[in-house]
Each structure stands twice: as structure tokens, then as C-alpha cells.
C-alpha positions, 0 to 999 in steps of 0.5 A: 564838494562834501558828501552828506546824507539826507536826513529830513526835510525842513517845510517853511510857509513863510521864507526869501521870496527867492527859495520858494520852489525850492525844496530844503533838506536836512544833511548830515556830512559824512566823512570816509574811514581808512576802510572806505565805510562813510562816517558821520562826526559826532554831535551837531557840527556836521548837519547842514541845512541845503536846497535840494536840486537833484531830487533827492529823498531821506536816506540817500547819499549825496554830494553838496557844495556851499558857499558862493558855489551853491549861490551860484548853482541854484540860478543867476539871481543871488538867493541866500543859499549856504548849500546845494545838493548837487548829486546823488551819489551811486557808490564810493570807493576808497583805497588805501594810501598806505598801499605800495 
């Protein structure tokens, strides 16, 4: 699993037949600092396109899988997903591992 923040929405009339109903979302990955603040990697190597099944709106954090994991959290027939949002996530904690 990854976190990531919605950061648009994709509409497309025309798409697999198996994503219809589905909702697509814009994410960029975020990525926790020494600080616990979340951070997203520099250029486009961190945004990702995933069907929302959670509900999730613009703004929000999330956590997403991909792969054979997303395939199989969008339902029993195989649709062709690379990410699914899983979760909206409330708050994140980090602590410091340097901390005796």
C-alpha cells in the first residue's frame, strides 16, 4: 500500500467496458519526511491514475495499492486496473527511529 493525494479527476465516455461505473482519479504519491510531514517526489514520476472505491473527493489523503492487489480489490472479474484507492486516511503519525 502507498499513500497519495487526489489531485483531479479523469472523465472518459469511452472506456473497457469493466470500468464503467467506476470513478478515476488523479493521485500524486506522497512520501513521509524525518518529521512526519508528507512530501511529494519531484516531477511526474509520482502521479498515478486509480479507481476510486472509497468515495474519495480533490484534496484528500489516501492510501492506494496497485498491481494484481488492485485487480483484485475492484471485484472478481479481472478489469484492467494498475491502482485502487483503498482508504482515506484520517492522520499519520511518524516517529523518529533514531529515538532511543
Amino acid at each position: 500500500m502507498k499513500i497519495g493525494r487526489v489531485i483531479g479527476n479523469i472523465v472518459a465516455t469511452r472506456k473497457d467496458e469493466r470500468l464503467v461505473g467506476h470513478k478515476l482519479l488523479i493521485l500524486r504519491t506522497l512520501v513521509p519526511d524525518d518529521s512526519g510531514k508528507l512530501l511529494s517526489p519531484k516531477g511526474h514520476e509520482g502521479t498515478v491514475v486509480a479507481v476510486d472505491l472509497v468515495g474519495a473527493g480533490v484534496g484528500e489523503v489516501v492510501i492506494f495499492c496497485s498491481g494484481s492487489t488492485a485487480r483484485a480489490s475492484v471485484g472478481s472479474a479481472p478489469a484492467p486496473i494498475d491502482a485502487a484507492v483503498i482508504g482515506i486516511v484520517d492522520t499519520v503519525d511518524v516517529y523518529d527511529r533514531k529515538a532511543p
